[in-house]
KEZA-946491 format. One record per residue: residue number from 1; residue in one letter; x, y, z of N, C-alpha, C in turn. Coordinates in steps of 0.02 Angstrom, whole numbers. Atoms other than C-alpha are relative to their C-alpha. Layout:
NUM, a, X, Y, Z, X, Y, Z, X, Y, Z
...
This chain:
1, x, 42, -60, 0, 0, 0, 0, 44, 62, 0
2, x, -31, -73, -17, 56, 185, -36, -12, 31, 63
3, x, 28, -39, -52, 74, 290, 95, -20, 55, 7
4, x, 54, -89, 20, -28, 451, 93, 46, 38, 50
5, x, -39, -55, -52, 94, 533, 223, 51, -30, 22
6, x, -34, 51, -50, 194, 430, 336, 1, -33, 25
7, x, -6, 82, -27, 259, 250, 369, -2, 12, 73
8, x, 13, 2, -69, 208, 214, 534, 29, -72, 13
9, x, -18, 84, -9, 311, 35, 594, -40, -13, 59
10, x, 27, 24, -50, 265, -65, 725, 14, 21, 77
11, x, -24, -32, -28, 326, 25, 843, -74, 40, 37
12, x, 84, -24, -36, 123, 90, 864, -37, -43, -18
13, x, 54, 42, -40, 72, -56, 921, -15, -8, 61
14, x, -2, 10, -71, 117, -25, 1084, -52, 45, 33
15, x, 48, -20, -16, 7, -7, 1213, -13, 58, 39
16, x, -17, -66, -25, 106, 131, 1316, 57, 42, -35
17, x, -40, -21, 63, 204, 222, 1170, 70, 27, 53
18, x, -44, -37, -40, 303, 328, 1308, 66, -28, 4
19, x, -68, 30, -28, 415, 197, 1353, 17, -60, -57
20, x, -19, 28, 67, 421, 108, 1176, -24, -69, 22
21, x, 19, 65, 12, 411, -70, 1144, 52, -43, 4
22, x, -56, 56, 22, 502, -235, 1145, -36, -82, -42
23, x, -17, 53, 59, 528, -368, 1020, -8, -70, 44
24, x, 7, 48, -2, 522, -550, 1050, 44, -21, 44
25, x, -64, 35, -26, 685, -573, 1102, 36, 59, 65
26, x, 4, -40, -81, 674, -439, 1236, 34, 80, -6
27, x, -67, -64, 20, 800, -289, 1126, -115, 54, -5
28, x, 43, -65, -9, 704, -108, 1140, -2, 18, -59
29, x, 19, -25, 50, 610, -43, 992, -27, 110, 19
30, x, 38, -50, 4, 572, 150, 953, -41, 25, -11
31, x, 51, -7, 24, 432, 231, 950, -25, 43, -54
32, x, -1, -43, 34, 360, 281, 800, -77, 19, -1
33, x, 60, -30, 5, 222, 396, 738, -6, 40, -62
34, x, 3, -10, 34, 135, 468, 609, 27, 79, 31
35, x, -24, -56, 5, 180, 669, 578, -60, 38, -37
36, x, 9, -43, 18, 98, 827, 539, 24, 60, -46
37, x, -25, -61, 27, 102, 957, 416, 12, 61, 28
38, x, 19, -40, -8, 126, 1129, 415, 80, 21, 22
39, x, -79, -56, -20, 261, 1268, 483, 27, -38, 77
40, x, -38, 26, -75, 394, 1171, 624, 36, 36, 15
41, x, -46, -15, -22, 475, 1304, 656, 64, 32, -24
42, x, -71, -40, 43, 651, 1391, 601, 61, -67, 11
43, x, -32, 58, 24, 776, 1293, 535, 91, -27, 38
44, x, -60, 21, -20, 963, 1236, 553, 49, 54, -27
45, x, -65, -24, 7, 1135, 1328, 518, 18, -44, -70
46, x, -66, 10, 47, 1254, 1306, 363, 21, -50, 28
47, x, -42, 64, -11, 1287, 1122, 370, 66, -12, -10
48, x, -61, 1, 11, 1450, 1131, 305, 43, 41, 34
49, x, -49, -50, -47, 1531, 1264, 415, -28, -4, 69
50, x, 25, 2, -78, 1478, 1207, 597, 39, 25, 54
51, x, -53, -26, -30, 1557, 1318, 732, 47, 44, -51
52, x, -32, -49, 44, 1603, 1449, 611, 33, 67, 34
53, x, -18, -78, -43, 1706, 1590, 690, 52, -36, 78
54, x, -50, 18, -44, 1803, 1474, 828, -56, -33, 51
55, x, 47, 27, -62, 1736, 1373, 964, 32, 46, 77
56, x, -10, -28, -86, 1720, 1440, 1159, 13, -51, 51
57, x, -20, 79, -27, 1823, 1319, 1256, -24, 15, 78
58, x, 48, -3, -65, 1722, 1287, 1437, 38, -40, 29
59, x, -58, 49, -23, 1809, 1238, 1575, 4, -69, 9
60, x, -7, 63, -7, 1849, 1063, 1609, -48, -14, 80
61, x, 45, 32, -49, 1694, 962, 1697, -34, -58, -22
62, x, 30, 73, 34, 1600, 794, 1699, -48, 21, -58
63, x, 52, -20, 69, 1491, 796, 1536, -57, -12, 45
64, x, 58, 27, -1, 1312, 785, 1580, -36, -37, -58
65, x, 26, 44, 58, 1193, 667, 1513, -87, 36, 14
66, x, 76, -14, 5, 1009, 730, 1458, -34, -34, -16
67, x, 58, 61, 41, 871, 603, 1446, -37, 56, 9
68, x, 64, -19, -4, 723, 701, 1521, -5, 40, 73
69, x, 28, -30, -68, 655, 832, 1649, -19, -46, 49
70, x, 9, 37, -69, 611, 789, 1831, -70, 35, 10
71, x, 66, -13, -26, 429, 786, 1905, 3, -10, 77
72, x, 3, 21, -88, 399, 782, 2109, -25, -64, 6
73, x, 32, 85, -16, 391, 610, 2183, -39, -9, 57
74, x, 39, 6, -54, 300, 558, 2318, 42, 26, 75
75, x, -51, -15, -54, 344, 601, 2494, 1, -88, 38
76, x, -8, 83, -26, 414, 433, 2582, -36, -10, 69
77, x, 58, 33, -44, 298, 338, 2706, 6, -57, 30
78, x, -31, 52, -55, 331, 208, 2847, 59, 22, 27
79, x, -45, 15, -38, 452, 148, 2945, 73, 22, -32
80, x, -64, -32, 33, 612, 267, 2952, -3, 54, -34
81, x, 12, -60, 71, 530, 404, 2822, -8, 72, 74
82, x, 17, -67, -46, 568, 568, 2919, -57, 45, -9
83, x, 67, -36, -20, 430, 660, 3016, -29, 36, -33
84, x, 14, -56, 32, 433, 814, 2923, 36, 13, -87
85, x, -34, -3, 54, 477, 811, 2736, -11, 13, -54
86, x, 30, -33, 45, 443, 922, 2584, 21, -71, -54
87, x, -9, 28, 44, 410, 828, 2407, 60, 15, -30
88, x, -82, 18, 30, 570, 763, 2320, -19, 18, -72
89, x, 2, -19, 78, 611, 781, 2145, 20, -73, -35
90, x, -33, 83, 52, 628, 606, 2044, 16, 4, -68
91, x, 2, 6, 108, 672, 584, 1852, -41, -46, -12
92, x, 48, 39, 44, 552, 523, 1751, 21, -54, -29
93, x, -33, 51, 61, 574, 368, 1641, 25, 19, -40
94, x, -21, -13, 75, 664, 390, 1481, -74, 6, -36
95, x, 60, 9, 60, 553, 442, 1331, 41, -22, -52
96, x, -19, 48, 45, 559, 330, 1214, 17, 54, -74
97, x, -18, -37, 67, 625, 399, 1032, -35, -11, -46
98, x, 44, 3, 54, 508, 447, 911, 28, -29, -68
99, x, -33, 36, 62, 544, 382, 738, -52, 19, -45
100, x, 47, -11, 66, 464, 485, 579, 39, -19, -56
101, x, -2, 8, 83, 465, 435, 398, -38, 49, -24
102, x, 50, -52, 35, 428, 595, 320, -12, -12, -75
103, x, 44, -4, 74, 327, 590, 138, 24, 81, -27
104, x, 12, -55, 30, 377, 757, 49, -31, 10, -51
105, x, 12, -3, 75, 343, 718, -123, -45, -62, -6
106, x, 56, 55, 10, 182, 621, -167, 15, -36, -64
107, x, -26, 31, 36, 171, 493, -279, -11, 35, -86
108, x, 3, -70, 49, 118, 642, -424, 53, 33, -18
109, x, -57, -37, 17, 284, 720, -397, -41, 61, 41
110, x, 33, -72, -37, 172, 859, -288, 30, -3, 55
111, x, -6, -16, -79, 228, 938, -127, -49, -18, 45
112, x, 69, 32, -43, 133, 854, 22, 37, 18, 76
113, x, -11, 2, -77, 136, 846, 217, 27, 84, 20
114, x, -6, -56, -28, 158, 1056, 229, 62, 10, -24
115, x, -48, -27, 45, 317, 1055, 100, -28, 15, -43
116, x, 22, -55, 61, 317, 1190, -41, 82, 2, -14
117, x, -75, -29, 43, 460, 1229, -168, 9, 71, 21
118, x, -17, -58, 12, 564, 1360, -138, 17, 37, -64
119, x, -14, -26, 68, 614, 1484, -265, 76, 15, 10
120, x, 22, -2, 82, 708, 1508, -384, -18, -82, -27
121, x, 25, 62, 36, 634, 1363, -481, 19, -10, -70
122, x, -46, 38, -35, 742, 1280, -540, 49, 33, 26
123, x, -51, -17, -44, 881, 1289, -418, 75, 3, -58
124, x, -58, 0, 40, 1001, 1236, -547, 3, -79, -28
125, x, -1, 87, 24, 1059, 1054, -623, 30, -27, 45
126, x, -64, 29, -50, 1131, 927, -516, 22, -61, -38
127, x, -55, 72, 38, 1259, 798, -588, -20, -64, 54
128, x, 4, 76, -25, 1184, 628, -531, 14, -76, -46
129, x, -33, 24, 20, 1300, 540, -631, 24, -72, 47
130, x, -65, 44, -52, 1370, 451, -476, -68, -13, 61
131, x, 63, 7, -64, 1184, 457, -375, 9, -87, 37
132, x, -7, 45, -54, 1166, 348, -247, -58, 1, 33
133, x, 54, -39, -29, 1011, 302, -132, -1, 30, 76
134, x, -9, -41, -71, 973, 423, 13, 38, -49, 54
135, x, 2, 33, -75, 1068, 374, 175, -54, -17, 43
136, x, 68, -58, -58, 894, 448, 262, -34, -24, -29
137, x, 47, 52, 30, 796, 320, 175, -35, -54, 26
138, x, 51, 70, -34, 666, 185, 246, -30, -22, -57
139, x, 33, 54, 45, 607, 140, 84, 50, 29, -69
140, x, -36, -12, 45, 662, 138, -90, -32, 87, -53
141, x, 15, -62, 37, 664, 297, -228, 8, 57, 39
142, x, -24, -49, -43, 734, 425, -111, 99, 19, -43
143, x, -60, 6, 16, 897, 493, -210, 25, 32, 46
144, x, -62, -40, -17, 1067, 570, -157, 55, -4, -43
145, x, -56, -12, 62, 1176, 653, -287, 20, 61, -8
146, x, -29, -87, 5, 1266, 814, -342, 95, 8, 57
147, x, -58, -38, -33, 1426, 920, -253, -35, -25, 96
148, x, 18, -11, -72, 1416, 926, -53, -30, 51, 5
149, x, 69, -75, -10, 1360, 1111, -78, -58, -14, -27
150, x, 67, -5, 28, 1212, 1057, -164, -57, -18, 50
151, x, 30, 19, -46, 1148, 974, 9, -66, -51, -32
152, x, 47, 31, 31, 1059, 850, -99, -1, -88, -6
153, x, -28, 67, -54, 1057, 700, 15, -63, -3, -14
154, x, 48, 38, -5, 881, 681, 33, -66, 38, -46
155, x, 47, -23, 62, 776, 694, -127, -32, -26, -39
156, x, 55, 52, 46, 621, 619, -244, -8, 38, -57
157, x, -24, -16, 74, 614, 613, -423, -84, 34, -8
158, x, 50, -6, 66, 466, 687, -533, -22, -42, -36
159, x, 21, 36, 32, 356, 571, -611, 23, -29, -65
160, x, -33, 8, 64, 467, 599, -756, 67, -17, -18
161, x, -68, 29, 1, 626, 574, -687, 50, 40, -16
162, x, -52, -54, 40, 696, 730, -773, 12, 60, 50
163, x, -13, -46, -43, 693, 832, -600, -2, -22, 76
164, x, -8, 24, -45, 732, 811, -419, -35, 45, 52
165, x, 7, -36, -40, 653, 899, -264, 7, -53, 66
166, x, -36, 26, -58, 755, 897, -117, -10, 26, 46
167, x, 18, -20, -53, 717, 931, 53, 53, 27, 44
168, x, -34, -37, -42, 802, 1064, 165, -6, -43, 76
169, x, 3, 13, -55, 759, 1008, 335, -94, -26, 21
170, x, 53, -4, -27, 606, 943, 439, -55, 60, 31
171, x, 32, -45, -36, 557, 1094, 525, -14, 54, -61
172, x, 24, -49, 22, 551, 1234, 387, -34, -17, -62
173, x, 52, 51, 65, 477, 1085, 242, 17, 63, -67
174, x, -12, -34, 67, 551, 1178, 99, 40, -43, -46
175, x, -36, 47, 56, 610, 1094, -70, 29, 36, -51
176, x, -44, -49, 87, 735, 1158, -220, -14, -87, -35
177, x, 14, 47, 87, 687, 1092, -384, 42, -8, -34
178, x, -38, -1, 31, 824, 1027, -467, 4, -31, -81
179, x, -25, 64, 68, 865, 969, -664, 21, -50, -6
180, x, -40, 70, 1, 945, 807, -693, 11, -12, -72
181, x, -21, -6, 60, 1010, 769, -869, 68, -62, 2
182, x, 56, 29, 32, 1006, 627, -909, -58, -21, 54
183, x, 36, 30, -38, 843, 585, -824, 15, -74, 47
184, x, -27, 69, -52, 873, 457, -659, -37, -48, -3
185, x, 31, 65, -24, 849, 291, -649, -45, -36, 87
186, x, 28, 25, -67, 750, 179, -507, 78, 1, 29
187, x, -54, -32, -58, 858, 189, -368, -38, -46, 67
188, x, 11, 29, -66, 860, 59, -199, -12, 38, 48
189, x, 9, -35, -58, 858, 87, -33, 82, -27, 42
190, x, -39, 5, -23, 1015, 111, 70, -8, -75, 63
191, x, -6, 54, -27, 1056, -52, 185, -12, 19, 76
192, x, 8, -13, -63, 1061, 33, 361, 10, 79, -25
193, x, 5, -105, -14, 989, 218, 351, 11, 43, 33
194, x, -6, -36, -71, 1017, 345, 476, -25, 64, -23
195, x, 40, -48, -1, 920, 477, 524, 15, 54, -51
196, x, -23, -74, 41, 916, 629, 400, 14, 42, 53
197, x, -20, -64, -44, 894, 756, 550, -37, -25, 83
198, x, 17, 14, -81, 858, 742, 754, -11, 54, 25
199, x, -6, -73, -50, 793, 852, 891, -18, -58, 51
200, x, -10, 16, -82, 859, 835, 1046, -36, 18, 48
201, x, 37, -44, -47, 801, 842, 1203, -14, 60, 36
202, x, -15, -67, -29, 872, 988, 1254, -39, 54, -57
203, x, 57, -50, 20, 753, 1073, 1113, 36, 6, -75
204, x, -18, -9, 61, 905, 1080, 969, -6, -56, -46
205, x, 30, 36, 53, 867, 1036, 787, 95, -13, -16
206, x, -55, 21, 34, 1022, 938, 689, -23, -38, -60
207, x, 50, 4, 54, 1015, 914, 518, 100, -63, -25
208, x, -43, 62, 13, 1148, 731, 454, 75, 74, -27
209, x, -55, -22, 53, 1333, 808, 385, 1, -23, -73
210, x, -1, 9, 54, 1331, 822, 204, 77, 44, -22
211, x, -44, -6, 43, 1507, 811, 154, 29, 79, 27
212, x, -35, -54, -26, 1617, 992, 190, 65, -8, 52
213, x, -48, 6, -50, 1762, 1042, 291, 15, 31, 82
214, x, 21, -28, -55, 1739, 1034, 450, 69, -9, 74
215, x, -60, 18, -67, 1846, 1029, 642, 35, -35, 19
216, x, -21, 53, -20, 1936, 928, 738, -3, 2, 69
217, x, -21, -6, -39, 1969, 870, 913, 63, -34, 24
218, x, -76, 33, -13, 2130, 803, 1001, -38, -56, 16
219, x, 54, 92, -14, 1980, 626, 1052, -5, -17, -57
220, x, 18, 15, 65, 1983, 604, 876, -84, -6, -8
221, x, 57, -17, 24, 1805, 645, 870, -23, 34, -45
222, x, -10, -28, 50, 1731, 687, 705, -87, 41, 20
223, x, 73, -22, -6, 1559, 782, 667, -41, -30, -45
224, x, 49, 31, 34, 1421, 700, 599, -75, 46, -9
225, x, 52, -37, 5, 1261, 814, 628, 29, 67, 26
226, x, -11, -48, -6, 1269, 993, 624, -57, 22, 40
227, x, 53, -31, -34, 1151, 1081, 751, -6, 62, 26
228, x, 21, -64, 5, 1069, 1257, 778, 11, -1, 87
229, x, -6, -16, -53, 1089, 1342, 952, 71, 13, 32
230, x, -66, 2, -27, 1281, 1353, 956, 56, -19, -26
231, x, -55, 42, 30, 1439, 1282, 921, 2, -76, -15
232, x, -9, 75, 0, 1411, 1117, 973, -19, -44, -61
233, x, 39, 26, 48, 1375, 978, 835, 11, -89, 36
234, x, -2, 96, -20, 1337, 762, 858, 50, -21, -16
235, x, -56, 10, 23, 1496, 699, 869, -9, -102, -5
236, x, -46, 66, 22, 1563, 514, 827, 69, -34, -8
237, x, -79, 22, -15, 1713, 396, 839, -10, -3, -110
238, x, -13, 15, 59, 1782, 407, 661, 3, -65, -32
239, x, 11, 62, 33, 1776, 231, 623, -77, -35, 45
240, x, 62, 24, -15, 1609, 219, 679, -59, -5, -47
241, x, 46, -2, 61, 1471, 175, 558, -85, 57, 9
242, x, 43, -38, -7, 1343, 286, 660, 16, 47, 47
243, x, -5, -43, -41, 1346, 423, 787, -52, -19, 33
244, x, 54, -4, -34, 1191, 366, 865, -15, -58, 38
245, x, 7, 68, -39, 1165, 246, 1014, -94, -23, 8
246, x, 60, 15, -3, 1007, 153, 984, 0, -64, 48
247, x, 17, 75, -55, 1030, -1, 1118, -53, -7, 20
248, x, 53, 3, -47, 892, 55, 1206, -52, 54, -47
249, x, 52, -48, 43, 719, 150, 1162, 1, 99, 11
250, x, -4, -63, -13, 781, 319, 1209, 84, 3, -35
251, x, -60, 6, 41, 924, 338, 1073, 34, 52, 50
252, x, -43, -47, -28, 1069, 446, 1138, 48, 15, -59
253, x, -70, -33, 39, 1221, 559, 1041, 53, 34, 43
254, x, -62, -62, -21, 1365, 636, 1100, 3, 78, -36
255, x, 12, -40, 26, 1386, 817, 1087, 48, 46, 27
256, x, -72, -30, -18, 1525, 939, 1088, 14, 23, -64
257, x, -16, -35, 59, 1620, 1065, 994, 70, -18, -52
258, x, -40, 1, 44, 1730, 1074, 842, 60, 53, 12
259, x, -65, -73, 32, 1917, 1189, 815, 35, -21, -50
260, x, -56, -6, 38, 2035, 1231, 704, 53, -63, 30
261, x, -46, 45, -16, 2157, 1086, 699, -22, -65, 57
262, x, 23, 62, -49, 2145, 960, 856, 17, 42, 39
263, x, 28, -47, -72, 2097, 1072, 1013, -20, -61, 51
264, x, 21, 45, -30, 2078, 987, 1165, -70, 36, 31
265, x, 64, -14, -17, 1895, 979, 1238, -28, -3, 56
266, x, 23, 47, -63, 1803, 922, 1392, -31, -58, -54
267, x, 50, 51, 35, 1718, 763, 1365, -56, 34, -8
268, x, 50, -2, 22, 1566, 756, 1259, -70, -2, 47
269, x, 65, 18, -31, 1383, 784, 1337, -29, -46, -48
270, x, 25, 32, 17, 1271, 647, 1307, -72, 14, 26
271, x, 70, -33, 22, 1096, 702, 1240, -31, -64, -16
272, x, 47, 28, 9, 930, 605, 1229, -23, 16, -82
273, x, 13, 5, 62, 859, 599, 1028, -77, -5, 27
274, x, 92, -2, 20, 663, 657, 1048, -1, -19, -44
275, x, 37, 57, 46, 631, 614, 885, 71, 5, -40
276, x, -40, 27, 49, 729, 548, 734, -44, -4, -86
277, x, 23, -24, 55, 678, 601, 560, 20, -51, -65
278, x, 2, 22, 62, 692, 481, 409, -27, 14, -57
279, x, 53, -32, 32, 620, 517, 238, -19, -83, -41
280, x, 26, 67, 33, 529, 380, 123, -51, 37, -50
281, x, 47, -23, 45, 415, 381, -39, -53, 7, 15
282, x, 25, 7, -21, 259, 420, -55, -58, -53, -40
């Protein structure tokens, strides 16, 4: 069956979504959900220049880790629970990690789910000579082709095949229309996808690295997602195939800044992944 918006997995079958689901064999599933159109919001930073202008080195302290705010817990009761004692503060469970498959482009080649083309129309041609399919893919017909400046990682063809519209980000749902010459072929689906873009818990949007030249640290930590609110971007061990710890149903990233050359850092904070953004046909 097509999907008129967004793949929803099994993931909403569960019966308390909050705290996700498990599998057969007992491993933690994420939770997913369908998505809404419309305006999410302002967007990300210049993926390719993250920490532009120098990073602000902070002094040396344990990293924190962010899953989730704290709610008041009960006050304690029986034997031993002192006389007089204001409500405590507990952490909540983990929330489980959303998981969208966004639809931009219907199966018409029309803008759907609250994306619109930007202008100018067309953007320009892109050389998909060498295309490849999206990383940021859950199903098949999702390209990625062109320069690194073209940011044209996650994109669906035209009914005709002779043009591409590619998606900026989740939150501001805008598409450049691109040429193609010679018109693209079908096109798979990448083997293990990873998210196009994430928002953290702490509230910032990150949108995957597409290619550019970016920082270093003396941990050999590289950057993988670029994110709005700062210097910081999702970092990764360079021979790592993801940046993103999915063990459990509340994914986690590391997070920390980029310099010139190899700068030493504090260790990385470790951030909670509210949701996780994939794209797919429609």
């Amino acid at each position: 069956m097509k999907a008129a918006g967004f793949i929803v997995s099994v993931g909403m079958l569960c019966a308390m979504p909050v705290v996700g689901c498990s599998t057969e064999d007992g491993s933690a599933q994420p939770v997913t959900s369908t998505a809404r159109g419309g305006s999410w919001g302002s967007g990300v930073p210049d993926t390719e220049q993250p920490g532009a202008g120098g990073p602000t080195i902070v002094p040396d302290r344990s990293p924190p880790v962010i899953i989730a705010p704290t709610t008041p817990g009960p006050r304690p009761t029986g034997a031993g629970a002192p006389s007089s004692m204001p409500g405590t503060t507990a952490p909540r469970p983990p929330v489980a990690t959303e998981v969208v498959s966004l639809v931009a482009v219907d199966a018409a080649g029309q803008p759907a789910n609250g994306f619109t083309v930007t202008s100018p129309t067309p953007v320009g041609t892109l050389d998909c000579s060498h295309m490849s399919p999206s990383r940021s893919a859950t199903t098949t017909g999702i390209y990625e082709c062109g320069a690194s400046a073209d940011s044209a990682n996650v994109c669906w063809a035209a009914p005709d095949r002779a043009s591409l519209l590619c998606a900026n980000d989740p939150w501001q749902r805008g598409l450049r229309l691109y040429t193609v010459n010679p018109p693209v072929a079908d096109i798979g689906k990448a083997a293990s996808p990873e998210p196009w873009a994430l928002e953290l818990a702490d509230g910032r949007h990150c949108r995957i690295r597409v290619g550019g030249a970016w920082g270093g640290r003396s941990d050999g930590l590289v950057g993988a997602y670029s994110c709005d609110g700062g210097s910081d971007v999702v970092l990764a061990s360079s021979t790592a195939r993801t940046a993103i710890d999915t063990s459990t149903s509340t994914w986690l990233v590391k997070v920390g800044p980029l310099g010139s050359g190899a700068p030493d850092f504090p260790a990385p904070a470790t951030v909670a992944v509210r949701t996780a953004y994939f794209a797919a046909k429609g």
